[in-house]
PyMOL Python script that loads the backbone (N, CA, C, O; Angstrom):
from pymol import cmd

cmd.read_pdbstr("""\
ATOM      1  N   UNK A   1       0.818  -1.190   0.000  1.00  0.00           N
ATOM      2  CA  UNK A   1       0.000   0.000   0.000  1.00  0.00           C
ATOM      3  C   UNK A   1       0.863   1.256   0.000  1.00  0.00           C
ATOM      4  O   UNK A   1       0.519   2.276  -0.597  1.00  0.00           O
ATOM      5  N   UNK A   2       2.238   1.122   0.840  1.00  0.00           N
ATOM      6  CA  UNK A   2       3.020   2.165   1.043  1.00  0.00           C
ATOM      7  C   UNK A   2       3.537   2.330  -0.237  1.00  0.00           C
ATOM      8  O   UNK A   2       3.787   3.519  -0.434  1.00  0.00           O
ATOM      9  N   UNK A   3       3.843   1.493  -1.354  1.00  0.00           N
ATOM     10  CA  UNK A   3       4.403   1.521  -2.503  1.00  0.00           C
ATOM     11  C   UNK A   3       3.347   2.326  -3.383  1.00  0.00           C
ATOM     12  O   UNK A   3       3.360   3.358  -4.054  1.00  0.00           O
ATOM     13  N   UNK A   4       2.581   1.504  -3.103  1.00  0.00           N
ATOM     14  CA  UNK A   4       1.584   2.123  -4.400  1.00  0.00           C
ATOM     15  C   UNK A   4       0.958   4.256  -4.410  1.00  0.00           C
ATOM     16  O   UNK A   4       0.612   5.102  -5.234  1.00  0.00           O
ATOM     17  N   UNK A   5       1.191   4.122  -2.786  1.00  0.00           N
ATOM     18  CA  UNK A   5       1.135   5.316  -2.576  1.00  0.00           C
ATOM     19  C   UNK A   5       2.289   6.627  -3.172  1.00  0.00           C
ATOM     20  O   UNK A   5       2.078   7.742  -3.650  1.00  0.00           O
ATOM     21  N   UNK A   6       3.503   5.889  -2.881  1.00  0.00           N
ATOM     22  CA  UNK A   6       4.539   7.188  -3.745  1.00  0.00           C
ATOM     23  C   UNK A   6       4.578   6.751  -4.826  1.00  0.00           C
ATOM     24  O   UNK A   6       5.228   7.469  -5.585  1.00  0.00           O
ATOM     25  N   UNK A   7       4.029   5.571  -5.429  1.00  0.00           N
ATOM     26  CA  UNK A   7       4.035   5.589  -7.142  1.00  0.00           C
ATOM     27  C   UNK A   7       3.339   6.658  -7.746  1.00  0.00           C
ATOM     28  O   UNK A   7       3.703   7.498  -8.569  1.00  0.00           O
ATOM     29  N   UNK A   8       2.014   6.411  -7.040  1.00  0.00           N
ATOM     30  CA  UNK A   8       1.009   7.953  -6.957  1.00  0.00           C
ATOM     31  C   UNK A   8       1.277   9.109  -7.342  1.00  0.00           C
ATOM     32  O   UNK A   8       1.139   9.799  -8.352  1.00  0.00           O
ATOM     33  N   UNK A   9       1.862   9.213  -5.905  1.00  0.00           N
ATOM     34  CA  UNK A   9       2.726  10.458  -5.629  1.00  0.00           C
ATOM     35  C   UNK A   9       3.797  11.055  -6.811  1.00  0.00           C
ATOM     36  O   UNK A   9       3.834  12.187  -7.294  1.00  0.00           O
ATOM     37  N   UNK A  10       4.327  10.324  -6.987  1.00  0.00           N
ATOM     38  CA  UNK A  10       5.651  10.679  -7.889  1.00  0.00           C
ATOM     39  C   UNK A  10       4.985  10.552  -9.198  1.00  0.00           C
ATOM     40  O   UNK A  10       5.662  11.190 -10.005  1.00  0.00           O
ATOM     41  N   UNK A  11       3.608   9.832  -9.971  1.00  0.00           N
ATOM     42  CA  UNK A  11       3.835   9.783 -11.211  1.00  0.00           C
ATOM     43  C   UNK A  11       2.729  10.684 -11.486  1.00  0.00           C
ATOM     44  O   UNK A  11       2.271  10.698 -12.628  1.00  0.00           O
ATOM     45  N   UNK A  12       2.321  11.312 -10.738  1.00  0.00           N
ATOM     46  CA  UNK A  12       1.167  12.312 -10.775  1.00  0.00           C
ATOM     47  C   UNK A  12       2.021  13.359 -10.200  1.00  0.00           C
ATOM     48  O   UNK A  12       1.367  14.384 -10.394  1.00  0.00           O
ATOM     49  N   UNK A  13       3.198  13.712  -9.555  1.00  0.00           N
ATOM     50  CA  UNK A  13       4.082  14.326  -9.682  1.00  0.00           C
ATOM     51  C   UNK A  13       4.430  14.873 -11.065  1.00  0.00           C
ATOM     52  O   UNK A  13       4.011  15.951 -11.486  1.00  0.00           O
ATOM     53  N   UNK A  14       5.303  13.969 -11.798  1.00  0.00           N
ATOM     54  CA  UNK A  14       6.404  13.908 -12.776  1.00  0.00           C
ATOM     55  C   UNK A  14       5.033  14.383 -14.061  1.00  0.00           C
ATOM     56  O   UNK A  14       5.498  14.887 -15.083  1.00  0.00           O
ATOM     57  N   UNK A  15       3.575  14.249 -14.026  1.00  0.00           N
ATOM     58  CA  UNK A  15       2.450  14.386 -15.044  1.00  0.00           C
ATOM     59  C   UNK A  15       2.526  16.066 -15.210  1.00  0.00           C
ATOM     60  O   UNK A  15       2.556  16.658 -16.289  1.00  0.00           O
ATOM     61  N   UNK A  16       2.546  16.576 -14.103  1.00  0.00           N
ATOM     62  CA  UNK A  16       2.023  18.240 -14.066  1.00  0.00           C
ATOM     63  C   UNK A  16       2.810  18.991 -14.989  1.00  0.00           C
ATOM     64  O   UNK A  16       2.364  19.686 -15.902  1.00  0.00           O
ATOM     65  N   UNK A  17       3.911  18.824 -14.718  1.00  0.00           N
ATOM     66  CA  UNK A  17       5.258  19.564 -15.891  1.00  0.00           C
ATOM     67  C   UNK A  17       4.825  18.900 -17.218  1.00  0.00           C
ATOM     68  O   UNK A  17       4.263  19.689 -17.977  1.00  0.00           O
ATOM     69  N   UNK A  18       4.942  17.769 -17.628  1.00  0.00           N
ATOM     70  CA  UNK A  18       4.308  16.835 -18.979  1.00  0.00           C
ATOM     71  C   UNK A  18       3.450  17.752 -19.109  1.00  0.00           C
ATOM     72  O   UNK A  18       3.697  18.671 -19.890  1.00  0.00           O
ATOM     73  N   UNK A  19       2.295  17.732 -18.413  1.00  0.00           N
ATOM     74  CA  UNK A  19       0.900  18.452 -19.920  1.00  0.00           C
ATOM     75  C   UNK A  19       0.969  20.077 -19.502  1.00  0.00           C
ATOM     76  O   UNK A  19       0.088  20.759 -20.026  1.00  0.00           O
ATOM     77  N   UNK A  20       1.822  20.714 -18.704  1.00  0.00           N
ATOM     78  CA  UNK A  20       2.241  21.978 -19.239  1.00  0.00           C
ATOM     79  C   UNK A  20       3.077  22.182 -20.400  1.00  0.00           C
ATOM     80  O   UNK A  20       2.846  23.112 -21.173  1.00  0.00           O
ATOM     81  N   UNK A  21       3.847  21.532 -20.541  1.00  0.00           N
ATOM     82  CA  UNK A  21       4.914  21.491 -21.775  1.00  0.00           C
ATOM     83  C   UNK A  21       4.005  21.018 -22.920  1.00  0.00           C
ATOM     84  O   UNK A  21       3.735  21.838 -23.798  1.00  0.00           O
ATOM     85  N   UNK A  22       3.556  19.894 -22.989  1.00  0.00           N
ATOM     86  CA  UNK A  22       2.647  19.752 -24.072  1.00  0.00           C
ATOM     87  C   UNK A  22       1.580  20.930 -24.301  1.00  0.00           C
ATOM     88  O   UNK A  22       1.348  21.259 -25.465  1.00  0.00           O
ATOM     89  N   UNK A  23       0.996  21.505 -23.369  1.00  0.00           N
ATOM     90  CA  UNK A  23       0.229  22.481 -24.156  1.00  0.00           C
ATOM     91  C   UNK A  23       1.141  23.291 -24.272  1.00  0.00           C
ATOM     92  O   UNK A  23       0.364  23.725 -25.123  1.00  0.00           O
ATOM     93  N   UNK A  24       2.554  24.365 -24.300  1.00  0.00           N
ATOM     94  CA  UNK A  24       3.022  25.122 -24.526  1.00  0.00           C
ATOM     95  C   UNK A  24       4.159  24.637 -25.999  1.00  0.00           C
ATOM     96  O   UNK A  24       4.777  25.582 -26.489  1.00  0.00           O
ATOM     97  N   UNK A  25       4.384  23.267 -26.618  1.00  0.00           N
ATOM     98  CA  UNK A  25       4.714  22.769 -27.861  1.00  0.00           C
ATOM     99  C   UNK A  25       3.954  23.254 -29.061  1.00  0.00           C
ATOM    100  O   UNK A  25       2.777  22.954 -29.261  1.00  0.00           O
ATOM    101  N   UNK A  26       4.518  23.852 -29.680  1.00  0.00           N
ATOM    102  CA  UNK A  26       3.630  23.978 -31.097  1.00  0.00           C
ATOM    103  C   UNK A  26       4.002  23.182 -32.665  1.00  0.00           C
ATOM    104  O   UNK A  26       3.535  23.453 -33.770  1.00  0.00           O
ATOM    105  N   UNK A  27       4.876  22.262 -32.339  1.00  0.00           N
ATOM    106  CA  UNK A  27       5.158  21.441 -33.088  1.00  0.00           C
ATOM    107  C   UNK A  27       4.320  20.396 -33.509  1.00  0.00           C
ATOM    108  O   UNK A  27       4.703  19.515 -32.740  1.00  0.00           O
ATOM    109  N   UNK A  28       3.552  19.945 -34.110  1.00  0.00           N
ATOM    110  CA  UNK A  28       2.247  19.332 -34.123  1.00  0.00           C
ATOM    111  C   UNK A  28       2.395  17.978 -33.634  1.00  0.00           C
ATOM    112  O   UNK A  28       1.826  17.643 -32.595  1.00  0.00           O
ATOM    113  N   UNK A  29       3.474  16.765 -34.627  1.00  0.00           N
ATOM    114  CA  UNK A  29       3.467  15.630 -34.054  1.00  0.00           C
ATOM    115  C   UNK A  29       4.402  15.675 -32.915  1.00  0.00           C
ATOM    116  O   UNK A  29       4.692  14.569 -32.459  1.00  0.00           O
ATOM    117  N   UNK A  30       5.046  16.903 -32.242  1.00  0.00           N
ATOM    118  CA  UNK A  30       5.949  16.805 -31.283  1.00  0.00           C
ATOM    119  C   UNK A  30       5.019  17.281 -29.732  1.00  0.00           C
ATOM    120  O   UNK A  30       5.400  17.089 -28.577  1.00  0.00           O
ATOM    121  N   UNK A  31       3.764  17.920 -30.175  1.00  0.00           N
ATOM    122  CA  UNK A  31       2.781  17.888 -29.019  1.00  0.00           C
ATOM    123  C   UNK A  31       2.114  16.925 -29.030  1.00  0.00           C
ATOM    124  O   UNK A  31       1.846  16.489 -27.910  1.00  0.00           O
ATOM    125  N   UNK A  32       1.531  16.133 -30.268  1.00  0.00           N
ATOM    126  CA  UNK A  32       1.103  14.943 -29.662  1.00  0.00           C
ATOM    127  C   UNK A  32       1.771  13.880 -29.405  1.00  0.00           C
ATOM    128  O   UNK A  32       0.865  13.102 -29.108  1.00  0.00           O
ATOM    129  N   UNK A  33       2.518  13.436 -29.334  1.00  0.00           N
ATOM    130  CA  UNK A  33       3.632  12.295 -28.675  1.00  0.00           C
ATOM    131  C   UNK A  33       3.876  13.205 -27.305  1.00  0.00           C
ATOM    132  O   UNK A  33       4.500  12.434 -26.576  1.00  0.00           O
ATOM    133  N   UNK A  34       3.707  14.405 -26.617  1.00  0.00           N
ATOM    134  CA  UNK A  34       3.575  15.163 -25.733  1.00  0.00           C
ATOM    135  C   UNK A  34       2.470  14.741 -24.789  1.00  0.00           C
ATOM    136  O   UNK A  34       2.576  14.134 -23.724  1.00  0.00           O
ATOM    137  N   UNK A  35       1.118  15.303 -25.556  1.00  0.00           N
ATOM    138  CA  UNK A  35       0.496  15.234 -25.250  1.00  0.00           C
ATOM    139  C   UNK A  35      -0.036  13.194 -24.480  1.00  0.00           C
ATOM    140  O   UNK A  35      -0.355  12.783 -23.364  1.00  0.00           O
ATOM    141  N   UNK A  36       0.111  12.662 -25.578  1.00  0.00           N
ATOM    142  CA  UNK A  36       0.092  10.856 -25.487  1.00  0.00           C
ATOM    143  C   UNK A  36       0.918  10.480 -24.305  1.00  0.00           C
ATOM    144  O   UNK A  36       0.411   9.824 -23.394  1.00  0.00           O
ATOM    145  N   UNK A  37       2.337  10.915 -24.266  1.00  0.00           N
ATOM    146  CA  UNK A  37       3.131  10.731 -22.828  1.00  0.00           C
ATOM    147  C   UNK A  37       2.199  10.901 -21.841  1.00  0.00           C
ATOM    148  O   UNK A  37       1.643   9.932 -21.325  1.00  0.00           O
ATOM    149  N   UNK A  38       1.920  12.279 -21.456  1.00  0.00           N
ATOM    150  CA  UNK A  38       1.585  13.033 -20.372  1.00  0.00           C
ATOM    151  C   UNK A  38       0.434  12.463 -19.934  1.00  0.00           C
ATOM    152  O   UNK A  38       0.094  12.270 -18.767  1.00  0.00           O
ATOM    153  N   UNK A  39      -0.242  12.162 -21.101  1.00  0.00           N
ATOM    154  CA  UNK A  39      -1.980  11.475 -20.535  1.00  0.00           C
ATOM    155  C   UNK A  39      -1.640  10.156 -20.017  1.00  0.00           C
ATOM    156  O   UNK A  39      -2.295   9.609 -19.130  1.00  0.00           O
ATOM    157  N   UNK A  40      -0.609   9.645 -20.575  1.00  0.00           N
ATOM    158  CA  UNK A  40      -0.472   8.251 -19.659  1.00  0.00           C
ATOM    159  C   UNK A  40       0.011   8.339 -18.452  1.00  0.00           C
ATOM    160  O   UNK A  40      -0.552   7.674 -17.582  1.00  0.00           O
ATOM    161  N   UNK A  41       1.182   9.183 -18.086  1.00  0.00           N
ATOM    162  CA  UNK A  41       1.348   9.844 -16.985  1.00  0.00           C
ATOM    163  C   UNK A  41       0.354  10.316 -15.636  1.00  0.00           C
ATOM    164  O   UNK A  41       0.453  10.422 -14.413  1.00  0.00           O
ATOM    165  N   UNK A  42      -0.621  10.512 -16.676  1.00  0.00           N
ATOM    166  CA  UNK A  42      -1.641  10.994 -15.911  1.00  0.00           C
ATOM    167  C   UNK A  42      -2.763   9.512 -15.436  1.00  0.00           C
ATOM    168  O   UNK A  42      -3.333   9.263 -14.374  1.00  0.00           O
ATOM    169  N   UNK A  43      -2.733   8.930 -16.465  1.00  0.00           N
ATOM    170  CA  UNK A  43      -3.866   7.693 -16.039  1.00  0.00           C
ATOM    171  C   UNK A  43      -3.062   6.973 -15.397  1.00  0.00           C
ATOM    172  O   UNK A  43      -3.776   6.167 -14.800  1.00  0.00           O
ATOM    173  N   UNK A  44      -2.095   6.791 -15.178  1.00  0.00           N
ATOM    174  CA  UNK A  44      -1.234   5.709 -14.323  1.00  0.00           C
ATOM    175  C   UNK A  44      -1.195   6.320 -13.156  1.00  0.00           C
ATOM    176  O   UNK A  44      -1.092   5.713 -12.091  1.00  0.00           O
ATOM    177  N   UNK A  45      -1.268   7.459 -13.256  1.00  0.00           N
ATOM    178  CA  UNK A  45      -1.156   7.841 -11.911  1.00  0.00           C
ATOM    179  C   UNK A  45      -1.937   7.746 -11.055  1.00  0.00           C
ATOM    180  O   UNK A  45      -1.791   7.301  -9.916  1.00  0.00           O
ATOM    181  N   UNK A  46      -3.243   8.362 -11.796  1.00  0.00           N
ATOM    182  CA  UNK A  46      -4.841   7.798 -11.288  1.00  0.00           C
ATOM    183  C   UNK A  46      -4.890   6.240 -10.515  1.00  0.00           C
ATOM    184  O   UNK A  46      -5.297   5.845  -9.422  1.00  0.00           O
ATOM    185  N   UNK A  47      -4.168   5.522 -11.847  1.00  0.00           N
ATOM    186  CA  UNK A  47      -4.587   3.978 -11.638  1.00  0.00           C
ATOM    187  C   UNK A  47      -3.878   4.009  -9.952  1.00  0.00           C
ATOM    188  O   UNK A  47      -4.797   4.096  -9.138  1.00  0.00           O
ATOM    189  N   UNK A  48      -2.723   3.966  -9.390  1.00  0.00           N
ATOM    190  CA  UNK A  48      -2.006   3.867  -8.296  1.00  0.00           C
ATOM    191  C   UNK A  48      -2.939   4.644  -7.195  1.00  0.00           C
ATOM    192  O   UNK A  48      -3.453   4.131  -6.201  1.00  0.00           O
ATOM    193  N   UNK A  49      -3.034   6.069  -7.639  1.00  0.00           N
ATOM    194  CA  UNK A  49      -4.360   6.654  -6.237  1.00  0.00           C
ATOM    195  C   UNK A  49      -5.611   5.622  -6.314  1.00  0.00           C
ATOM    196  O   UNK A  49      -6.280   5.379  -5.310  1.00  0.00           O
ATOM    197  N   UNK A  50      -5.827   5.149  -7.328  1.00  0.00           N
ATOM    198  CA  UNK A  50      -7.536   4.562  -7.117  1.00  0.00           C
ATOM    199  C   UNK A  50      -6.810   2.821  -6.179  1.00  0.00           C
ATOM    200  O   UNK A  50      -7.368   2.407  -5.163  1.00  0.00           O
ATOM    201  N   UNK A  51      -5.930   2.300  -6.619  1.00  0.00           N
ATOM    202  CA  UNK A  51      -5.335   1.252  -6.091  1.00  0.00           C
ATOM    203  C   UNK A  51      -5.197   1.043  -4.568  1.00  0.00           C
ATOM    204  O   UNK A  51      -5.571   0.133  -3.828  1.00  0.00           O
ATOM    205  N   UNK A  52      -4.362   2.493  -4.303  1.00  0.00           N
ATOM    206  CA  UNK A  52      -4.139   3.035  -2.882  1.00  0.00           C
ATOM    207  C   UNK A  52      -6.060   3.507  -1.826  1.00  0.00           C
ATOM    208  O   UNK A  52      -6.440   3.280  -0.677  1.00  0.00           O
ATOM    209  N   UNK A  53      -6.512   3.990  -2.668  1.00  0.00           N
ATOM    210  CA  UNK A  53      -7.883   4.060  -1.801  1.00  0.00           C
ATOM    211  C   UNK A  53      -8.709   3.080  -1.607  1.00  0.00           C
ATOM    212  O   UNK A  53      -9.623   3.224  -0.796  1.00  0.00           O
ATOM    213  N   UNK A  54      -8.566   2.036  -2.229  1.00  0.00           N
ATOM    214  CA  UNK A  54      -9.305   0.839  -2.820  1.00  0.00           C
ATOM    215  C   UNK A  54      -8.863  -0.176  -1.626  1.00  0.00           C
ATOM    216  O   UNK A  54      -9.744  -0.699  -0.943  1.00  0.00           O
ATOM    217  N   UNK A  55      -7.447  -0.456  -1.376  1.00  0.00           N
ATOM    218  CA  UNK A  55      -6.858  -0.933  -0.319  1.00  0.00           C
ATOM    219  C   UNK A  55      -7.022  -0.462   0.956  1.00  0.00           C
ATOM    220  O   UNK A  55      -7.178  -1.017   2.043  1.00  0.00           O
ATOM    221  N   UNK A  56      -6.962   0.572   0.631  1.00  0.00           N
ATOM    222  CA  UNK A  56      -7.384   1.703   2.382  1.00  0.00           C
ATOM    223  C   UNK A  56      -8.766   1.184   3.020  1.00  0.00           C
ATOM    224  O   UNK A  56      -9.134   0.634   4.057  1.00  0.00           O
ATOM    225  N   UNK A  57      -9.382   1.714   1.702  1.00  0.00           N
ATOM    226  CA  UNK A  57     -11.034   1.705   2.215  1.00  0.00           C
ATOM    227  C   UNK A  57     -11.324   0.720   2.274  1.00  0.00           C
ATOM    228  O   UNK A  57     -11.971   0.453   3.286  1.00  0.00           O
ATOM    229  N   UNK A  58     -11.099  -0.270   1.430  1.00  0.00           N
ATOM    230  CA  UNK A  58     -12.078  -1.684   0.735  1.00  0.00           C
ATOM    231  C   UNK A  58     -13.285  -1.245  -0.171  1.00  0.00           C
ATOM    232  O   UNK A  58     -14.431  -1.642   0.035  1.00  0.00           O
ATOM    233  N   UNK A  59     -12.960  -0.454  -1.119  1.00  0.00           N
ATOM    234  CA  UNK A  59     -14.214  -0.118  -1.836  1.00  0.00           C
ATOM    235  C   UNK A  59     -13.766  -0.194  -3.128  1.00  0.00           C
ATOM    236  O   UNK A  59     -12.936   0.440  -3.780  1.00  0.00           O
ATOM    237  N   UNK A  60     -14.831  -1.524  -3.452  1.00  0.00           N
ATOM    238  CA  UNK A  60     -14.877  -2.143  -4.445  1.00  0.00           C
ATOM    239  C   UNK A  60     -14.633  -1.981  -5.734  1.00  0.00           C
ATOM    240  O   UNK A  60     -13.814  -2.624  -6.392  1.00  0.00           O
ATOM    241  N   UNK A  61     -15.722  -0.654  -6.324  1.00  0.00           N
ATOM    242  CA  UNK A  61     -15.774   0.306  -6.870  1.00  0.00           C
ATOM    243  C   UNK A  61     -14.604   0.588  -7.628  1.00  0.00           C
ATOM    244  O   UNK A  61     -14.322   0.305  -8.792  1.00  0.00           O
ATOM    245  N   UNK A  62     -13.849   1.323  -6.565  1.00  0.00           N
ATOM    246  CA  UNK A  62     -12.324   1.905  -6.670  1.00  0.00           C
ATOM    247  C   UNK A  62     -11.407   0.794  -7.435  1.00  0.00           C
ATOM    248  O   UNK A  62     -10.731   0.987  -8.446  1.00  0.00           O
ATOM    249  N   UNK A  63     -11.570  -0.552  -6.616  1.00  0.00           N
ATOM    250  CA  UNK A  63     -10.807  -1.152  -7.548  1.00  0.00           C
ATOM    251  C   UNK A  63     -10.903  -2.003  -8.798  1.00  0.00           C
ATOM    252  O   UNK A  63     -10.101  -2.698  -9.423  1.00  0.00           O
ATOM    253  N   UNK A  64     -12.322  -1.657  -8.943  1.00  0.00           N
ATOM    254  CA  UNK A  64     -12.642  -1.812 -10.590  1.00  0.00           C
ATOM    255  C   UNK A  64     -12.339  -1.275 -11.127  1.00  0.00           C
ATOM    256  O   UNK A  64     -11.568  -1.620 -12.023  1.00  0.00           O
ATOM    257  N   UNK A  65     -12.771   0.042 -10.931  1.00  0.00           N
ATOM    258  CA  UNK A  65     -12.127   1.286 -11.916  1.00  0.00           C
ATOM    259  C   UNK A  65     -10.703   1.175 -12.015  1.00  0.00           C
ATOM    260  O   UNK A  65     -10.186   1.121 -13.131  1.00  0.00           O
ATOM    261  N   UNK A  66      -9.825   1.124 -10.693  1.00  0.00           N
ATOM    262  CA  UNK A  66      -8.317   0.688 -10.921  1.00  0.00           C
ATOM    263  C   UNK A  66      -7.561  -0.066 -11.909  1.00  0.00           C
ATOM    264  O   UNK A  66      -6.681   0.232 -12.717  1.00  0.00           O
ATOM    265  N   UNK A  67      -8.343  -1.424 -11.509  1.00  0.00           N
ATOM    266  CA  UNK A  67      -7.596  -2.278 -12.022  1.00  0.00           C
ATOM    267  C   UNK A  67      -8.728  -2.310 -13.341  1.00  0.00           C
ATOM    268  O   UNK A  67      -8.435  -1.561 -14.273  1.00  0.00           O
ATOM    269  N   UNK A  68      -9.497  -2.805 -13.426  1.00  0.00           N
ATOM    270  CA  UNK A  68     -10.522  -2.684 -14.592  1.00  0.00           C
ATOM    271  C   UNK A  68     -10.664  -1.874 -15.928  1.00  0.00           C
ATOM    272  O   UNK A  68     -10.953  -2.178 -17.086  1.00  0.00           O
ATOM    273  N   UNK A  69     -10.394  -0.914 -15.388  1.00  0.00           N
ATOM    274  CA  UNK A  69     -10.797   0.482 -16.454  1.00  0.00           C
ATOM    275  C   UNK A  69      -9.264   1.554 -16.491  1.00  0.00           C
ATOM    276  O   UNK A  69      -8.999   2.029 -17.595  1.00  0.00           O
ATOM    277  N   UNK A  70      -8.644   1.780 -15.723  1.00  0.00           N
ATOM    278  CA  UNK A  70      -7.708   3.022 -15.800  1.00  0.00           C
ATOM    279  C   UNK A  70      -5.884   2.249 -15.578  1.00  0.00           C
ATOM    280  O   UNK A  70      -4.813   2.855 -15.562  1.00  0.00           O
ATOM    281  N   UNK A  71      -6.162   0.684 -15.431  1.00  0.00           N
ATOM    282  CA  UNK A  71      -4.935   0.324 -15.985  1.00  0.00           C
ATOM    283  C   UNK A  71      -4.867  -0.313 -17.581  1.00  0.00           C
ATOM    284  O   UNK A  71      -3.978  -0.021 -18.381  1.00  0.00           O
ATOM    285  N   UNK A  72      -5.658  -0.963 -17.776  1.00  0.00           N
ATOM    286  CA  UNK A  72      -5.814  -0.977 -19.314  1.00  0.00           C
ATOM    287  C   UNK A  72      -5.664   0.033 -19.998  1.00  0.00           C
ATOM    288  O   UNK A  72      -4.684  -0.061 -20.738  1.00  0.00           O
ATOM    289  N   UNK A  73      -6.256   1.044 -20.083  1.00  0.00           N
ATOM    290  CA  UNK A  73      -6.382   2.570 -20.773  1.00  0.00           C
ATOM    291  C   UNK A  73      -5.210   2.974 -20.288  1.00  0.00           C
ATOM    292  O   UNK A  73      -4.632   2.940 -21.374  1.00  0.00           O
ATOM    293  N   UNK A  74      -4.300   3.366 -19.471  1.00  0.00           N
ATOM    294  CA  UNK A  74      -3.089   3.688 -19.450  1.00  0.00           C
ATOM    295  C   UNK A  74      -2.040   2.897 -20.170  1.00  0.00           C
ATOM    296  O   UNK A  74      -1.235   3.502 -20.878  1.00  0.00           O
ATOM    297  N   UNK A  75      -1.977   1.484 -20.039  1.00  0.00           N
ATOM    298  CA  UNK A  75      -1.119   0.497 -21.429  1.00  0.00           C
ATOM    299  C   UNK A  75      -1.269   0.747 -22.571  1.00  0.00           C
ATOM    300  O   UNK A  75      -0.317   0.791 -23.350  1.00  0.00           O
ATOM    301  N   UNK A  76      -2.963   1.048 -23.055  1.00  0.00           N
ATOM    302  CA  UNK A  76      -3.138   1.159 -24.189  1.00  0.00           C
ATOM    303  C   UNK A  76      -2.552   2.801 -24.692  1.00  0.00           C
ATOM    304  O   UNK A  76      -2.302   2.974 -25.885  1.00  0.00           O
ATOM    305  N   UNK A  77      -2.396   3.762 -23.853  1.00  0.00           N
ATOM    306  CA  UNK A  77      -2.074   5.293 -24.204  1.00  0.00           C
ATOM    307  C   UNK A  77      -0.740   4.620 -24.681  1.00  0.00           C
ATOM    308  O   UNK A  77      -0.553   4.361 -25.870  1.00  0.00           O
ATOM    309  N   UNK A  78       0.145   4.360 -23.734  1.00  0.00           N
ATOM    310  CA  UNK A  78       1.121   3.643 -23.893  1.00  0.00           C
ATOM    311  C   UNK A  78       2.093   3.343 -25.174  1.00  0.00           C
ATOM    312  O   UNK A  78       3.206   3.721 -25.538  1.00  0.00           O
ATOM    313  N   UNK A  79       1.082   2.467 -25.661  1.00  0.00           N
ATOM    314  CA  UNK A  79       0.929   1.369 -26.884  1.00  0.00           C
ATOM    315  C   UNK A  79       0.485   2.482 -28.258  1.00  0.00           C
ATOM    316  O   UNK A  79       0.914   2.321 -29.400  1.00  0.00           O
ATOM    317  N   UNK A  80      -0.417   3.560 -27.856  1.00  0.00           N
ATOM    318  CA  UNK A  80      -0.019   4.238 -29.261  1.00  0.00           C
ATOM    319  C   UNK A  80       0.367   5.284 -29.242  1.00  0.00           C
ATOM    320  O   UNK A  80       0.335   5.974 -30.261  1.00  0.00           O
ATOM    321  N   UNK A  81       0.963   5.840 -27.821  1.00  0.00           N
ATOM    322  CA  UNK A  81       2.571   6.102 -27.995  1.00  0.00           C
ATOM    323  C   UNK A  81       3.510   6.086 -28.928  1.00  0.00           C
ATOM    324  O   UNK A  81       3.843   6.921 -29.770  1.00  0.00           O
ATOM    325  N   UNK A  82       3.929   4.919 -28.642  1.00  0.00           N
ATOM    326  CA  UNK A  82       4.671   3.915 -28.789  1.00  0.00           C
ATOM    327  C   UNK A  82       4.826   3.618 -30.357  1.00  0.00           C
ATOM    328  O   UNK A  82       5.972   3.758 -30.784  1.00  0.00           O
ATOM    329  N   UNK A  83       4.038   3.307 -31.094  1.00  0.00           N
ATOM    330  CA  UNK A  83       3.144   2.975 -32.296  1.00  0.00           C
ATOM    331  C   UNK A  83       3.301   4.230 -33.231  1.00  0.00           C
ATOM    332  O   UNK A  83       3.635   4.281 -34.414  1.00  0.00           O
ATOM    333  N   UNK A  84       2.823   5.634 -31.986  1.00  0.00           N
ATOM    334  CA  UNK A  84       2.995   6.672 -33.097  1.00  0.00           C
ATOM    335  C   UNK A  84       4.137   7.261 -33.285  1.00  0.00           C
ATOM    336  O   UNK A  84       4.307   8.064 -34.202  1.00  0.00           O
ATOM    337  N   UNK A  85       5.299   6.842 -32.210  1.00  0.00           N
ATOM    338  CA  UNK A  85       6.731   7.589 -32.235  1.00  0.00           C
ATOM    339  C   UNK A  85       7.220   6.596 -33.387  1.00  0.00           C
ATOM    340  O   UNK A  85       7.891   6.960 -34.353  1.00  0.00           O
ATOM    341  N   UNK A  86       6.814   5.372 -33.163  1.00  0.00           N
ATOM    342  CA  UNK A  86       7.453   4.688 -34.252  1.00  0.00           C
ATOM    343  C   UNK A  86       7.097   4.869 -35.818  1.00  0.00           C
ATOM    344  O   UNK A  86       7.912   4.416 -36.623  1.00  0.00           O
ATOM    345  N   UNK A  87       5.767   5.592 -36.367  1.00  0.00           N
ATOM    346  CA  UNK A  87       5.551   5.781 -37.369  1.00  0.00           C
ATOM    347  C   UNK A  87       5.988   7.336 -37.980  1.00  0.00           C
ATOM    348  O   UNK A  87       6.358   7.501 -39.143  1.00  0.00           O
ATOM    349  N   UNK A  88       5.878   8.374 -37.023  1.00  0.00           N
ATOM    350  CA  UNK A  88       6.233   9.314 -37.452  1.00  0.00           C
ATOM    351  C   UNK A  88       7.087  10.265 -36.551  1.00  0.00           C
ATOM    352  O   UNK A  88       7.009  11.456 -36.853  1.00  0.00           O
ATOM    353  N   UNK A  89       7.840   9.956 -35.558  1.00  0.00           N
ATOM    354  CA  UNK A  89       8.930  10.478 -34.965  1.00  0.00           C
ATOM    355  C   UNK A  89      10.585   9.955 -35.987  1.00  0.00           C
ATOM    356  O   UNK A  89      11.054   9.126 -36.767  1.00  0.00           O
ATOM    357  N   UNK A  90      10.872  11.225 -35.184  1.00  0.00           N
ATOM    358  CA  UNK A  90      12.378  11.540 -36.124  1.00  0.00           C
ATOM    359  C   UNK A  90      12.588  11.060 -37.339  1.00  0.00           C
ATOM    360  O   UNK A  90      13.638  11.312 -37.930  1.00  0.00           O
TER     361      UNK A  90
END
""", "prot")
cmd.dss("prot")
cmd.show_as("cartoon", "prot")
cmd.util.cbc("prot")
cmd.orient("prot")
């Protein structure tokens, strides 16, 4: 629980600077590979707080959405990432 808590912490940390910089990029495919980072940044981070309350509380809920819904969707940001640096980066 203590883990999952500064994963939290730190990757919802390390998100805030990400989607400031992405909205201040005006490079088009260089804000969205920006933008694609940062949102995963951001749902992973989610996923770890909803993980961490889910364990705290015991509410169920929480860890559907966790594990169910906002860790999938964070792999998948991930994945076309990933997909799109490889088709049209550098």
């Amino acid at each position: 629980m203590l883990l999952n808590a500064f994963d939290a912490l730190l990757i919802l940390g390390v998100s805030v600077p990400s989607v400031v910089m992405a909205s201040r990029i005006t490079i088009p495919r260089l804000r969205t590979l920006s933008i694609l980072l940062s949102s995963f940044f951001v749902m992973h981070g989610l996923y770890h707080l909803l993980g961490v309350l889910s364990q705290t509380y015991g509410i169920e809920v929480l860890d559907f959405l966790s594990d169910g819904l906002l860790e999938p969707f964070s792999y998948l940001l991930l994945l076309i990432f990933g997909i799109y640096l490889y088709r049209f980066g550098a």
